[in-house]
C-alpha positions, -999 to +999 in steps of 0.1 A: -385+934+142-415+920+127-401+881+136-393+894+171-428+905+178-447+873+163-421+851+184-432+873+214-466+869+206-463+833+204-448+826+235-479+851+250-506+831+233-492+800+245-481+809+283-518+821+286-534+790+270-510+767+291-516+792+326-555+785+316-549+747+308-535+746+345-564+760+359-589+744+344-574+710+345-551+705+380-581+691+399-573+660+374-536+662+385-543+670+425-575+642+426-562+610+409-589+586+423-578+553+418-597+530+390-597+499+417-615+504+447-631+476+473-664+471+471-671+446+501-655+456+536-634+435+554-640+416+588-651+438+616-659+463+592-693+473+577-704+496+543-722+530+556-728+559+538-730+596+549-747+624+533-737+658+522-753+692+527-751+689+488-769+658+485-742+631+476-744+599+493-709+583+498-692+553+508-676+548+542-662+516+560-670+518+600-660+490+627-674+505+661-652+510+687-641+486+717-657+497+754-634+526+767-623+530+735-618+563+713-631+568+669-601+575+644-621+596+615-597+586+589-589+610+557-568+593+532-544+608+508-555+621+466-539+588+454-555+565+482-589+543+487-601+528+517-576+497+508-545+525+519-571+536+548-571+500+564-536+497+563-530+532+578-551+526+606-542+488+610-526+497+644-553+515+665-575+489+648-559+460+664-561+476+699-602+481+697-602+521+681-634+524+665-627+531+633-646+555+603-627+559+565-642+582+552-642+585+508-640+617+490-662+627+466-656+610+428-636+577+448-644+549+455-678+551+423-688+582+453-707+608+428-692+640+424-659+659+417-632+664+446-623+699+454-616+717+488-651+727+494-665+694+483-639+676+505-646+699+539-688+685+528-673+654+529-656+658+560-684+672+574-707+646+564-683+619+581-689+640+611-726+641+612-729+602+607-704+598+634-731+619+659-758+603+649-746+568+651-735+575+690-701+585+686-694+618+709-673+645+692-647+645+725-649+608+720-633+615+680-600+613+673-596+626+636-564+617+613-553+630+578-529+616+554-513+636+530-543+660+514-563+639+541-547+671+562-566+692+547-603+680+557-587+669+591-579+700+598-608+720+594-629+692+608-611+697+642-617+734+633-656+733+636-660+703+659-648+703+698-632+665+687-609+649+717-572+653+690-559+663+658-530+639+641-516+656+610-499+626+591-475+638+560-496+668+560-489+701+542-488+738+555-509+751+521-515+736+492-499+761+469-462+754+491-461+715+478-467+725+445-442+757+446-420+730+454-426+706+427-429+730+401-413+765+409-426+781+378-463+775+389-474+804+409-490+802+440-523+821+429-527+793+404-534+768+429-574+769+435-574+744+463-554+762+492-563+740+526-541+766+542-540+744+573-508+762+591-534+791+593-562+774+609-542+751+633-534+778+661-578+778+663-582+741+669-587+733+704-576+701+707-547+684+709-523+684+682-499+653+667-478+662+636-462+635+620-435+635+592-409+614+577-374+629+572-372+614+536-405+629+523-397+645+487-434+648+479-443+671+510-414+680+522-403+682+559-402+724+557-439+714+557-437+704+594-415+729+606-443+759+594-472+735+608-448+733+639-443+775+640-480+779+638-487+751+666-456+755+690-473+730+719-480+703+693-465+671+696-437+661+666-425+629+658-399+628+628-394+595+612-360+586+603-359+573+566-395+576+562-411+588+528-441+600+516-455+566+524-448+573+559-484+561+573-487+528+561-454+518+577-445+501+612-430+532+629-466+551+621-487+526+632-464+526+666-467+560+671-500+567+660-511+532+684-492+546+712-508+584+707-547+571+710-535+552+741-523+587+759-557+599+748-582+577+770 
């Protein structure tokens, strides 16, 4: 009886201090800011920085848009930099789009730690320096990759912005990592970016983008961001991955999409 009870006890005092390792540590896991980064923009591009309502200055690559042309506020995925930005975005780019890619807080040498609240500052500080540099908000066209869905989506929550283009985007948070990792509960996730909850409140247009072959967020992902946006528009890429935005078909698509916008 007494082995029975320290063998419970052990198991106790290490689920707890593993339950409190995961807490305290998963930002490291959820944020993994690449080492490399660029440090010089490239052609047609120029370094800008925005500001936070918390007071961190952070790095942004902006090429203005052609005449009659819409902005694409780029967010990136957790594993990205503004390398993976230019290549999602190479499309629109080589039409005239204006273009803004936004960096998270602690990328890209940015100061700071990444969290959901930090990234919506971000996200909002993205915004501001759009405003201010000329760009109307019904003249923004706002894209997220991945956890990029998560700032997008609140962003075209606050701001009357002309669409909304969810790319490999999540419903919550806590439902990619419940299906990673079915012993994790949900309510140990701090970062939620509950985004099928907010998207029914976003006035613009709607795009939500998936690949078929996506085992990182998978497609079940779309169909709740589908339930809670019934008139949004789907496209489901045959044989795409997680890696879906960087590809051909995206670029097509997302191209094509800014074109019905204008």
């Amino acid at each position: 009886m007494k082995l029975a009870i320290n063998l419970l006890l052990f198991f106790l005092v290490f689920a707890l201090a593993a339950t409190a390792i995961l807490y305290t540590q998963q930002r490291r896991l959820l944020f993994p800011a690449p080492a490399h980064y660029p440090l010089d923009p490239p052609q047609g591009f120029r370094l800008v920085h925005t500001r936070t309502d918390d007071g961190l200055r952070l790095s942004a690559f902006y090429r203005p848009a052609a005449p009659g042309q819409r902005t694409i506020l780029f967010f990136h995925g957790n594993g990205d930099s503004l390398s993976g930005a230019i290549q999602a975005t190479r499309g629109p780019a080589a039409k005239g789009a204006g273009l803004l890619l936004a960096e998270y807080r602690g990328y890209g040498g940015n100061p700071g730690s990444p969290g959901e609240d930090g990234l919506y500052r971000d996200g909002e500080a993205a915004v501001r320096w759009l405003v201010e540099a000329g760009v109307a908000p019904h003249d923004i066209v706002i894209v997220g990759n991945s956890i990029g869905s998560g700032p997008a989506t609140e962003m075209a929550l606050r701001h009357d912005v002309a669409a909304l283009m969810l790319v490999s985007g999540f419903s919550d948070l806590p439902a990619v990592v419940r299906s990673q990792f079915p012993f994790i509960p949900g309510w140990l996730v701090r970062d939620r970016f509950d985004n099928a909850a907010k998207l029914p409140r976003v006035k613009a247009p709607v795009f939500l983008m998936h690949g078929d072959a996506d085992t990182l967020v998978k497609p079940d992902n779309l169909a709740r961001l589908r339930a809670a946006r019934r008139d949004a528009t789907v496209a489901l890429v045959a044989g795409a991955g997680h890696e879906l935005a960087y590809g051909a078909p995206a670029q097509a698509i997302l191209t094509d999409w800014v074109d019905t916008l204008r």
